[in-house]
N, CA, C and O atoms as a Maestro MAE file, in Angstrom:
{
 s_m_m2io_version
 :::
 2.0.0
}

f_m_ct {
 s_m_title
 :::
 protein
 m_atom[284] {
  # First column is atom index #
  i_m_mmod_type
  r_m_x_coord
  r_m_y_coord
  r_m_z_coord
  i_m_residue_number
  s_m_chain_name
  s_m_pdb_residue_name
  s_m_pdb_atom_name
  i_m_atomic_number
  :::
  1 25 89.200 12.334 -13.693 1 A "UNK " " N  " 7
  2 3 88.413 12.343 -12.473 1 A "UNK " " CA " 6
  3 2 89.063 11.454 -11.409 1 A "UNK " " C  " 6
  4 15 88.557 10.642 -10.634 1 A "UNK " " O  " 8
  5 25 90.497 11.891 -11.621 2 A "UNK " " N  " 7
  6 3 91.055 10.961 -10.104 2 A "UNK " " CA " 6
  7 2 90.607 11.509 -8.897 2 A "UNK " " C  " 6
  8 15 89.757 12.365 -8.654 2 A "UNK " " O  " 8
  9 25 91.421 10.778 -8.122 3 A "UNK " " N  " 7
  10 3 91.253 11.584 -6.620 3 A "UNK " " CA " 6
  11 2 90.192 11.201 -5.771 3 A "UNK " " C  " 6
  12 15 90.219 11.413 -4.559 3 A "UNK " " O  " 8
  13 25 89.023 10.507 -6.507 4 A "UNK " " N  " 7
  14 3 88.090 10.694 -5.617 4 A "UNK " " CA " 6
  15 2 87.666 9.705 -4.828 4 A "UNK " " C  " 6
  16 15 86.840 9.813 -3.921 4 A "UNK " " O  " 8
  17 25 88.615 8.079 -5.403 5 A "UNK " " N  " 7
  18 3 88.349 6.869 -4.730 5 A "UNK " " CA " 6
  19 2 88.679 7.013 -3.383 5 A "UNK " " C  " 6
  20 15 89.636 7.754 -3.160 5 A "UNK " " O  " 8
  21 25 87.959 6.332 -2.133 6 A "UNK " " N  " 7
  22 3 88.569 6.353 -0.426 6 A "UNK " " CA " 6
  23 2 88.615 5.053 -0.425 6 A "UNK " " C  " 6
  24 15 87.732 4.461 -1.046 6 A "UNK " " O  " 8
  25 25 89.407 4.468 0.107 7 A "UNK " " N  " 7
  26 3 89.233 3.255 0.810 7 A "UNK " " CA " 6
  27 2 88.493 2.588 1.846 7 A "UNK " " C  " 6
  28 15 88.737 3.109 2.935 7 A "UNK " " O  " 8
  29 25 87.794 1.766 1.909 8 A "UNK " " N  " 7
  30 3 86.639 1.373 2.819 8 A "UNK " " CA " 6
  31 2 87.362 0.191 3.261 8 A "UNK " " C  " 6
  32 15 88.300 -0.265 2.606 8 A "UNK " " O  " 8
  33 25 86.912 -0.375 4.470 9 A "UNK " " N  " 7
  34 3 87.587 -1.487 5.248 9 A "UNK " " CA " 6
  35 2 89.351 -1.917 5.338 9 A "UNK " " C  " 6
  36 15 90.150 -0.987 5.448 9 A "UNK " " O  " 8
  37 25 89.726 -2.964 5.299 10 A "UNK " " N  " 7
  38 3 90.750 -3.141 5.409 10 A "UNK " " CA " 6
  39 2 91.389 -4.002 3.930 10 A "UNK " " C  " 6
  40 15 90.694 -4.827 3.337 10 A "UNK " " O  " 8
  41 25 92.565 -3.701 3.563 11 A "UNK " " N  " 7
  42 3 93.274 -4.422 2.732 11 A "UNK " " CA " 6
  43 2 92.972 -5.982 2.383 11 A "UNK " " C  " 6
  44 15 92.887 -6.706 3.375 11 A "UNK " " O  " 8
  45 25 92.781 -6.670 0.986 12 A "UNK " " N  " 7
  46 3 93.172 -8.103 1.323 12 A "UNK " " CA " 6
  47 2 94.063 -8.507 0.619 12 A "UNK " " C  " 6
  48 15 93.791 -8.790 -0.547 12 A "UNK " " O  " 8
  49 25 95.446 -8.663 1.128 13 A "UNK " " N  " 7
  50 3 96.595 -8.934 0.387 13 A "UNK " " CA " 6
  51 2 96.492 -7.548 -0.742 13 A "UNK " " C  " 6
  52 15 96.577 -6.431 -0.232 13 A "UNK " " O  " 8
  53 25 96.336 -7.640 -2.044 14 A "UNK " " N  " 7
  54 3 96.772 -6.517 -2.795 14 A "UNK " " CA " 6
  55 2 95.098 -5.881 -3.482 14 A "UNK " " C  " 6
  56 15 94.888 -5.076 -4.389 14 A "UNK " " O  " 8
  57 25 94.139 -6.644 -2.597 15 A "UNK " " N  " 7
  58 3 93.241 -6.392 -2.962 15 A "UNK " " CA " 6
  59 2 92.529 -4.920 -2.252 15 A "UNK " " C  " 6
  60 15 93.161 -4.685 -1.222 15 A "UNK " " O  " 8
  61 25 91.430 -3.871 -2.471 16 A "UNK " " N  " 7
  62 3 91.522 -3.015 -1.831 16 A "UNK " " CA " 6
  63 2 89.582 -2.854 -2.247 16 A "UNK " " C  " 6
  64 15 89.183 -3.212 -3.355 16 A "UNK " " O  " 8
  65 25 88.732 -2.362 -1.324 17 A "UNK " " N  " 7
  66 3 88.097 -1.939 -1.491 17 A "UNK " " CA " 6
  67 2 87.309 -0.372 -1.458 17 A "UNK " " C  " 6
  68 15 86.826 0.240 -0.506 17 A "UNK " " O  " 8
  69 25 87.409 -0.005 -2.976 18 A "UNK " " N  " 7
  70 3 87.188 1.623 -2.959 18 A "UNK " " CA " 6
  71 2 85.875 1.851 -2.805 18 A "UNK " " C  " 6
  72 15 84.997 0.990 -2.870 18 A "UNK " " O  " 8
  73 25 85.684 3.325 -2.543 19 A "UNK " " N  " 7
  74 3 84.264 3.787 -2.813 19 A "UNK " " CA " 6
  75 2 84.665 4.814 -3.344 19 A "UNK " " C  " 6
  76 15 85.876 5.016 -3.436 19 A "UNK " " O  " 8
  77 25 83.601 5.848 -3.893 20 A "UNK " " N  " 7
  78 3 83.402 7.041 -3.984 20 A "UNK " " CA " 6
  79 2 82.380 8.024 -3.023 20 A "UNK " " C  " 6
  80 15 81.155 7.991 -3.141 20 A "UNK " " O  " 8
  81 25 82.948 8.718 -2.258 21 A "UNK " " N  " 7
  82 3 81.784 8.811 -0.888 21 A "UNK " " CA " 6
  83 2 81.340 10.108 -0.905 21 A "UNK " " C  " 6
  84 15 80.730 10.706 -0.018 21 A "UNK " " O  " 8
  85 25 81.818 10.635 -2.365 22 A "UNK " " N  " 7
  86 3 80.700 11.635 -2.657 22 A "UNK " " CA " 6
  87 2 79.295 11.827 -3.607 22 A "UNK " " C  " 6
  88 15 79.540 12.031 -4.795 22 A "UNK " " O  " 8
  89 25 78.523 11.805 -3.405 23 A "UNK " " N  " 7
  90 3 77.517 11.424 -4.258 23 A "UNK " " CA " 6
  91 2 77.149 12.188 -5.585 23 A "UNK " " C  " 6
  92 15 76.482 11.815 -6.550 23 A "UNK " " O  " 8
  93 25 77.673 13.153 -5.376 24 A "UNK " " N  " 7
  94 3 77.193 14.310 -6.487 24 A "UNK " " CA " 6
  95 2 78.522 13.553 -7.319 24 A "UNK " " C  " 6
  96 15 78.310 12.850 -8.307 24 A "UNK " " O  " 8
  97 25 79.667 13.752 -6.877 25 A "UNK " " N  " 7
  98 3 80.931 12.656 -7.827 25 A "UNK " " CA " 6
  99 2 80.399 11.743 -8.541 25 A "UNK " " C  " 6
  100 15 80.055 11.982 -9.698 25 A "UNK " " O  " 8
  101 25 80.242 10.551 -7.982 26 A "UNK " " N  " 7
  102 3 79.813 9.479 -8.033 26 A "UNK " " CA " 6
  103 2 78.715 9.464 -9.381 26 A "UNK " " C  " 6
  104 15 78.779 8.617 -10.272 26 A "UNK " " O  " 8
  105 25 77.728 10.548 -9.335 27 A "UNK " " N  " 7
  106 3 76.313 10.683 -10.572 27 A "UNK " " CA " 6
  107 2 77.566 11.188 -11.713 27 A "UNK " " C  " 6
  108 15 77.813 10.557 -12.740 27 A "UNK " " O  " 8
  109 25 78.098 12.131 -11.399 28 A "UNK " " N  " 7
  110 3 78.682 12.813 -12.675 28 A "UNK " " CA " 6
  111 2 80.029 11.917 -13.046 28 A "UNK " " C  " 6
  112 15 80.745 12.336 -13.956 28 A "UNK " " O  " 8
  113 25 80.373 10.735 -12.381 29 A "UNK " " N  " 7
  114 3 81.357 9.615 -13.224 29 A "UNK " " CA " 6
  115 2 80.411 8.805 -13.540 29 A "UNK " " C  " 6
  116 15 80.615 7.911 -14.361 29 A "UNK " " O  " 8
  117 25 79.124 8.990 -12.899 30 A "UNK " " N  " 7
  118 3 78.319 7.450 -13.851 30 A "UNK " " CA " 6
  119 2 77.764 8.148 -15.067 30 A "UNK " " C  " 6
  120 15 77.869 7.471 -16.089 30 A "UNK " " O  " 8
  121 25 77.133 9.468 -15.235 31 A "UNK " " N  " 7
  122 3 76.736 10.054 -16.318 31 A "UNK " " CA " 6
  123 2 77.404 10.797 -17.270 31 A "UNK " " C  " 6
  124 15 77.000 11.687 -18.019 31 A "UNK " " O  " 8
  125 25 79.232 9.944 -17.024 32 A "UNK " " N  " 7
  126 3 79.887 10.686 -18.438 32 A "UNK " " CA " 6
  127 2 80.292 9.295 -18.692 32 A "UNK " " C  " 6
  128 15 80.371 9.012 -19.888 32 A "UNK " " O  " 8
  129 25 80.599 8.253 -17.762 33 A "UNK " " N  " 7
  130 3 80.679 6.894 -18.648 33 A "UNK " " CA " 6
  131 2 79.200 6.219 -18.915 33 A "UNK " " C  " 6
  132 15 78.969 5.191 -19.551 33 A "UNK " " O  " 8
  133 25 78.707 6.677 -18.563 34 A "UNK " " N  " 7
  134 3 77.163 6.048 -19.739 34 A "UNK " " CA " 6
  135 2 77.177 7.192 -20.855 34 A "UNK " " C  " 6
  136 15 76.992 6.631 -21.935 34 A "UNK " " O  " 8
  137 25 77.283 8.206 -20.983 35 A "UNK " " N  " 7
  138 3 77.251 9.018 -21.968 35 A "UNK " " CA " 6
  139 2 78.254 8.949 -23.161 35 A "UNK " " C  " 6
  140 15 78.164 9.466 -24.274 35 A "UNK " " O  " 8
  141 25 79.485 7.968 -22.485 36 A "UNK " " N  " 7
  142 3 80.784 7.807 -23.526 36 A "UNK " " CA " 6
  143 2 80.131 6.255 -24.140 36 A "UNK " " C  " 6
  144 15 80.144 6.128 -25.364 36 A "UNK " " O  " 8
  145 25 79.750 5.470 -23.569 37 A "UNK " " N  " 7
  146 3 79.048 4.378 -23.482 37 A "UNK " " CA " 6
  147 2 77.768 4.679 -24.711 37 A "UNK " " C  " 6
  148 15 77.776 3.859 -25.629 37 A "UNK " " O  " 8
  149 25 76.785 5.684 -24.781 38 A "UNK " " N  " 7
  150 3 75.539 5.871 -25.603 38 A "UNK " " CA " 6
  151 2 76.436 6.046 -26.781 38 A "UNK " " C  " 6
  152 15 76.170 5.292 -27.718 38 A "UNK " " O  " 8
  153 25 77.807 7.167 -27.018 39 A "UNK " " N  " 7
  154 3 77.752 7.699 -27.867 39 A "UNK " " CA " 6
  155 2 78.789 6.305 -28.712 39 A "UNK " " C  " 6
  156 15 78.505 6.461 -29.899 39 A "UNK " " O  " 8
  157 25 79.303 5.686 -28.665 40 A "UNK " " N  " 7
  158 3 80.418 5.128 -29.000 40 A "UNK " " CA " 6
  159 2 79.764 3.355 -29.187 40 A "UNK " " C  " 6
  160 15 80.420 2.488 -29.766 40 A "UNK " " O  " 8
  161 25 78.564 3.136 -28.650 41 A "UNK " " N  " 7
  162 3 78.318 1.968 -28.812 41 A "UNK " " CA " 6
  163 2 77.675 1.369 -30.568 41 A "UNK " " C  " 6
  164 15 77.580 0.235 -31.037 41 A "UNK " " O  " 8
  165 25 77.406 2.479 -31.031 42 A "UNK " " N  " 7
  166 3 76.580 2.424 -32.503 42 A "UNK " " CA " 6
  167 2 77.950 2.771 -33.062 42 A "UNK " " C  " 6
  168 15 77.715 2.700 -34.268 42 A "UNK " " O  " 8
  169 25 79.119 3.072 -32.961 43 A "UNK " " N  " 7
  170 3 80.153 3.585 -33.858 43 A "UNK " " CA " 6
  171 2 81.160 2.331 -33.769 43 A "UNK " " C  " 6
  172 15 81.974 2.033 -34.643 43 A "UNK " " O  " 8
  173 25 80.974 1.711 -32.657 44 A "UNK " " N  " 7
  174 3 82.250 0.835 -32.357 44 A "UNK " " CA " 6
  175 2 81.727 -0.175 -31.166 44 A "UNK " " C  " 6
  176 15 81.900 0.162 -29.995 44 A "UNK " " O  " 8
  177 25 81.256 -1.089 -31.404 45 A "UNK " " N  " 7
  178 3 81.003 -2.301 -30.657 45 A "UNK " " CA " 6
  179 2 81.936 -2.629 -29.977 45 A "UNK " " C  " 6
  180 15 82.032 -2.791 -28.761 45 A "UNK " " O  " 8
  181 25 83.047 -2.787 -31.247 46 A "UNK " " N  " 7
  182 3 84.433 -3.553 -30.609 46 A "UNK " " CA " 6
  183 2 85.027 -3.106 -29.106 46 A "UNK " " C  " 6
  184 15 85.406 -3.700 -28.097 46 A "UNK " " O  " 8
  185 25 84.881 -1.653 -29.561 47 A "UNK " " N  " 7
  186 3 85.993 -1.420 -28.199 47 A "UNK " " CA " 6
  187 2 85.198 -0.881 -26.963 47 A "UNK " " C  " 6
  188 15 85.677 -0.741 -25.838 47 A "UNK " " O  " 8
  189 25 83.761 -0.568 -27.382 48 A "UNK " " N  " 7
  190 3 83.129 -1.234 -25.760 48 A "UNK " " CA " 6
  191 2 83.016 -2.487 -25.206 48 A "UNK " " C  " 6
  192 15 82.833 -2.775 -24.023 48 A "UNK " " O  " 8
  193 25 83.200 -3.560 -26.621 49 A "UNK " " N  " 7
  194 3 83.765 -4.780 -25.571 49 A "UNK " " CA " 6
  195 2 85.016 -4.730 -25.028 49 A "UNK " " C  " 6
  196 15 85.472 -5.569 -24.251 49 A "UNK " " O  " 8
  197 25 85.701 -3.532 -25.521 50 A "UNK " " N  " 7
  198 3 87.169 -4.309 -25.066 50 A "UNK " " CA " 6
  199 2 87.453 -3.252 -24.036 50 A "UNK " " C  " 6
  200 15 88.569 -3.218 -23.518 50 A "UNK " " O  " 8
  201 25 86.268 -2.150 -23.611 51 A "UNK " " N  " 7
  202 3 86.753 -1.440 -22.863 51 A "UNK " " CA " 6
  203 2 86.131 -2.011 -21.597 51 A "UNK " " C  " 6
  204 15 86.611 -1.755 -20.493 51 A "UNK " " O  " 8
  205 25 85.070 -2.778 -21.759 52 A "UNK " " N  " 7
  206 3 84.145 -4.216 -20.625 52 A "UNK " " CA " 6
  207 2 85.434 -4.833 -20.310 52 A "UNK " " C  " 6
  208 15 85.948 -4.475 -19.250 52 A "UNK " " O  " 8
  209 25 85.975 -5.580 -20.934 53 A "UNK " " N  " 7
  210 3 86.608 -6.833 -20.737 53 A "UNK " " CA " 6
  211 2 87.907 -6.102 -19.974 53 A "UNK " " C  " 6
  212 15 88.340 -6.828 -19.078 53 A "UNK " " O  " 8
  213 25 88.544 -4.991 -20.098 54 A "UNK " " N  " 7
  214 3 89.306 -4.077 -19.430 54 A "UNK " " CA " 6
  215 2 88.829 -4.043 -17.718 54 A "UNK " " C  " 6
  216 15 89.230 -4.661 -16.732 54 A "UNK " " O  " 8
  217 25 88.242 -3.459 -17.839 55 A "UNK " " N  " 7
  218 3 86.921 -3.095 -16.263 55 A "UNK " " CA " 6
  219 2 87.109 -4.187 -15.401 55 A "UNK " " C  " 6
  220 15 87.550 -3.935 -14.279 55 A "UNK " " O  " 8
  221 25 86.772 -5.775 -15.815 56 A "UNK " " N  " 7
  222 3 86.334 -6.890 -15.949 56 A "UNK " " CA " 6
  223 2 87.653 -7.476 -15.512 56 A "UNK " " C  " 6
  224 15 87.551 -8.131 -14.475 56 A "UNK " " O  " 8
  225 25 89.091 -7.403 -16.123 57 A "UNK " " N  " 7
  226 3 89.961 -7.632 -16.040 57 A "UNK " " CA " 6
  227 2 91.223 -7.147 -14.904 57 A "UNK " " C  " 6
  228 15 92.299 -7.664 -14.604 57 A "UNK " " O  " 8
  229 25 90.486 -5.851 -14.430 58 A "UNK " " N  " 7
  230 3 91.094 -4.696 -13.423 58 A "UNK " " CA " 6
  231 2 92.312 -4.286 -14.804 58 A "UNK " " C  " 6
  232 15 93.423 -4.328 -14.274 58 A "UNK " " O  " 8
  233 25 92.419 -4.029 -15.870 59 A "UNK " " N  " 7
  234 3 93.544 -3.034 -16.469 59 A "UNK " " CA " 6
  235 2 93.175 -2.204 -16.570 59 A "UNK " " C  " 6
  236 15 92.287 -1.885 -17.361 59 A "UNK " " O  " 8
  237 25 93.904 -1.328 -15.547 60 A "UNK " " N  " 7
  238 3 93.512 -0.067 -15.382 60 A "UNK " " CA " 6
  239 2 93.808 0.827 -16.906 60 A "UNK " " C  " 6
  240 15 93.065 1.579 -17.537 60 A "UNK " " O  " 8
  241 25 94.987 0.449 -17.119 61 A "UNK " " N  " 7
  242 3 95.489 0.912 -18.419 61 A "UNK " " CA " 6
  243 2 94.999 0.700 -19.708 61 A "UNK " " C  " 6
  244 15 94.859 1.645 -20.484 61 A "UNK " " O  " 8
  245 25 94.749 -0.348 -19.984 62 A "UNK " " N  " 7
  246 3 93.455 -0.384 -20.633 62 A "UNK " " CA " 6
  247 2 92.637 0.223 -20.894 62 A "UNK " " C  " 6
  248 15 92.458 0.653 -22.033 62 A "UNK " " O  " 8
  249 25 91.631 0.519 -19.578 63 A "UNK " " N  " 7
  250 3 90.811 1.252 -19.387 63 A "UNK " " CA " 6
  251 2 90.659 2.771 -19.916 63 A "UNK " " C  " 6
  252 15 89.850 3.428 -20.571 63 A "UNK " " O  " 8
  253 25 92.236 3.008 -19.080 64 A "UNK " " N  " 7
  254 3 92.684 5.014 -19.536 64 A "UNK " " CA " 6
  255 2 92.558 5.098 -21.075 64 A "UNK " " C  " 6
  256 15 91.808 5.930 -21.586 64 A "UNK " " O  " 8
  257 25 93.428 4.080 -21.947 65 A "UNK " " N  " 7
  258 3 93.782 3.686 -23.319 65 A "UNK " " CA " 6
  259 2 92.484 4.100 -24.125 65 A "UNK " " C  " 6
  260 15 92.445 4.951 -25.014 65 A "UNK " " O  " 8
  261 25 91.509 3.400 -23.688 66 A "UNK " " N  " 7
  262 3 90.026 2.911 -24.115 66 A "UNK " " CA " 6
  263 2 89.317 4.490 -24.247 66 A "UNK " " C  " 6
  264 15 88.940 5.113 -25.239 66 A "UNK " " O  " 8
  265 25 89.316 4.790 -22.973 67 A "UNK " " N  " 7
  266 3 88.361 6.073 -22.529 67 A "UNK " " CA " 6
  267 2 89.117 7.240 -23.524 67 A "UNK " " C  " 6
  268 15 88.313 8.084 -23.917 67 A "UNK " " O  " 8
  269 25 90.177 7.391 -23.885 68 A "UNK " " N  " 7
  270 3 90.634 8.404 -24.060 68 A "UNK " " CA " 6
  271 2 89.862 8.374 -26.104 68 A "UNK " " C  " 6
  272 15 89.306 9.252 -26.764 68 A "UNK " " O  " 8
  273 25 90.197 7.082 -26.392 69 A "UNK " " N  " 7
  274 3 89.748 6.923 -27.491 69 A "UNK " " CA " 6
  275 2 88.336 7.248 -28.243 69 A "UNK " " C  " 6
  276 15 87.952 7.513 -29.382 69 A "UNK " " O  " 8
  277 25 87.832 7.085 -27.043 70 A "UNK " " N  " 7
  278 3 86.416 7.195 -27.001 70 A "UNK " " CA " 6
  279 2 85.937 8.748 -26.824 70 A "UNK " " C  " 6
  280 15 84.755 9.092 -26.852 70 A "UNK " " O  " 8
  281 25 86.610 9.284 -26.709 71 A "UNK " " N  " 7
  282 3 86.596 10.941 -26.262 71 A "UNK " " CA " 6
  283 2 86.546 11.610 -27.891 71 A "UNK " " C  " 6
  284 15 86.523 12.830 -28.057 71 A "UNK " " O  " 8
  :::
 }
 m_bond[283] {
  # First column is bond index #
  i_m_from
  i_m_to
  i_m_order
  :::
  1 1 2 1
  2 2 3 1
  3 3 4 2
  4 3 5 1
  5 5 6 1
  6 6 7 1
  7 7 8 2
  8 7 9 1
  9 9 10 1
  10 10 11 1
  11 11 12 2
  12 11 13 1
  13 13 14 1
  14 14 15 1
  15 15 16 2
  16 15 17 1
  17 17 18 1
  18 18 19 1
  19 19 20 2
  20 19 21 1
  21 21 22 1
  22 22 23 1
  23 23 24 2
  24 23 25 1
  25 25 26 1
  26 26 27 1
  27 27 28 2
  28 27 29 1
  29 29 30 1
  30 30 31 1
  31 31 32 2
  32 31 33 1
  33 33 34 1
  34 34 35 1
  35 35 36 2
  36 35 37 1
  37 37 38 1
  38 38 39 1
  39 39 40 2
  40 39 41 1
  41 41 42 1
  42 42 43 1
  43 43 44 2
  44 43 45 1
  45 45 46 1
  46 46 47 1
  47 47 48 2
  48 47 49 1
  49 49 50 1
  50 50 51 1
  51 51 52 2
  52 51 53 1
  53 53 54 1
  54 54 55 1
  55 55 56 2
  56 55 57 1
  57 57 58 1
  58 58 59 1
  59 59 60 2
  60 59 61 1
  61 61 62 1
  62 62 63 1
  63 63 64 2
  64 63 65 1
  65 65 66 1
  66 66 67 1
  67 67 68 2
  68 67 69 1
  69 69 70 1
  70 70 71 1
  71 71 72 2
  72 71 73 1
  73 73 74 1
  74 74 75 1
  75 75 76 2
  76 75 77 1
  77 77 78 1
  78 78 79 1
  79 79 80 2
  80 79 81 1
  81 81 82 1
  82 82 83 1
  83 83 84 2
  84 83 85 1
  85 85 86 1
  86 86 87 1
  87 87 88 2
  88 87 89 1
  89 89 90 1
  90 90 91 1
  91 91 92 2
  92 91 93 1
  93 93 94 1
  94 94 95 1
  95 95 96 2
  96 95 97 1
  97 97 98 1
  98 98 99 1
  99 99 100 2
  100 99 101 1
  101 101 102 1
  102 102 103 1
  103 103 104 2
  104 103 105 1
  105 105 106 1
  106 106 107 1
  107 107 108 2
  108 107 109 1
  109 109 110 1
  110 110 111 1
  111 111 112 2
  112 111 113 1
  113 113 114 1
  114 114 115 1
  115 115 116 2
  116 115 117 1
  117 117 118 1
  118 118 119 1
  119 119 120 2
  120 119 121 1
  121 121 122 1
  122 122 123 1
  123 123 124 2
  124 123 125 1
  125 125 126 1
  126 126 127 1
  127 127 128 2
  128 127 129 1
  129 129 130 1
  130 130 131 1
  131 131 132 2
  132 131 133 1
  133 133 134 1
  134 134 135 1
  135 135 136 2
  136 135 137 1
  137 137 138 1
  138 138 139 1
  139 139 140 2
  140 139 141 1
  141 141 142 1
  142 142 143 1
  143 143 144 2
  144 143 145 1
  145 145 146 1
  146 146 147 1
  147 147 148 2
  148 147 149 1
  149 149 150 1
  150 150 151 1
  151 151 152 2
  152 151 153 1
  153 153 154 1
  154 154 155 1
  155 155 156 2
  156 155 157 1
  157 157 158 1
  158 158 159 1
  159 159 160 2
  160 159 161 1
  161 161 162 1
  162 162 163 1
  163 163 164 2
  164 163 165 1
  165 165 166 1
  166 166 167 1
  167 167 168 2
  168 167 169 1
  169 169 170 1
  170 170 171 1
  171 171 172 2
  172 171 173 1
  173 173 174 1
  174 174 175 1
  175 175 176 2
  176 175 177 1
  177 177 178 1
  178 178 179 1
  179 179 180 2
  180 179 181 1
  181 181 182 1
  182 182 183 1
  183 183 184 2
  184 183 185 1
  185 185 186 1
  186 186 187 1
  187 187 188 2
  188 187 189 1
  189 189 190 1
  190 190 191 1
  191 191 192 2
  192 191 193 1
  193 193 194 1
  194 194 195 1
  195 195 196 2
  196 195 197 1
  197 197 198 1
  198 198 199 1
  199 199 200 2
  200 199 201 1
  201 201 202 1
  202 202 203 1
  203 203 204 2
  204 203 205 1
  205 205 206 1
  206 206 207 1
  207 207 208 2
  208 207 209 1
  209 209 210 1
  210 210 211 1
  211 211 212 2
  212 211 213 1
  213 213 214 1
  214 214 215 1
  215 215 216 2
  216 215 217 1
  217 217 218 1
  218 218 219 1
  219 219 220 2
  220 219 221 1
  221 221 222 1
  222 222 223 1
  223 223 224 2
  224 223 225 1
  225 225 226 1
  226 226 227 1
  227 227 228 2
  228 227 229 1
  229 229 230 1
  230 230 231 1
  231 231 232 2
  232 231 233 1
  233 233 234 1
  234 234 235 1
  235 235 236 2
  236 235 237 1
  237 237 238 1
  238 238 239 1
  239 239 240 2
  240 239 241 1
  241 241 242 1
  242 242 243 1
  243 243 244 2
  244 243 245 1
  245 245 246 1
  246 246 247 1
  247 247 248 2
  248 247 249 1
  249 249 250 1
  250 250 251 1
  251 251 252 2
  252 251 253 1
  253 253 254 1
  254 254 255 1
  255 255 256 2
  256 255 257 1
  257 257 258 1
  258 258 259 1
  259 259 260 2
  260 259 261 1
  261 261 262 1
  262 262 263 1
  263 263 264 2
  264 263 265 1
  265 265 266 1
  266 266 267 1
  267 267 268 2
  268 267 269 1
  269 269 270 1
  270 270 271 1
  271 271 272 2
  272 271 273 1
  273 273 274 1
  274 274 275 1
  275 275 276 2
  276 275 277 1
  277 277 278 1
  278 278 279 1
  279 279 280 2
  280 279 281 1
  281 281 282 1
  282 282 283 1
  283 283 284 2
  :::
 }
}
């Protein structure tokens, strides 16, 4: 589900602030990561902490690593 971040305001140094400025987007990335989130939290604690602490951390890679696992 790339593609869909825009950038809002201006740059700070390497910092960037995204949105998602479609809303119907926006429900259907929050209701497949809560849904990867319901299904995976009773099977594996661990790596929804470690897919938090990812998020938390900005690794994006991580993150991809995590999600895919979780699939």
């Amino acid at each position: 589900m790339t593609g869909y971040l825009t950038q809002r305001g201006e740059a700070d140094g390497n910092l960037y602030q995204l949105v998602i400025p479609n809303r119907e987007v926006r429900n259907i990335m929050t209701d497949r990561v809560m849904s990867l989130f319901k299904e995976n939290v009773g099977k594996d604690g661990e790596m929804v902490n470690s897919f938090c602490n990812a998020l938390l951390a900005g690794d994006t890679d991580k993150v991809e690593e995590l999600k895919y696992e979780m699939n």
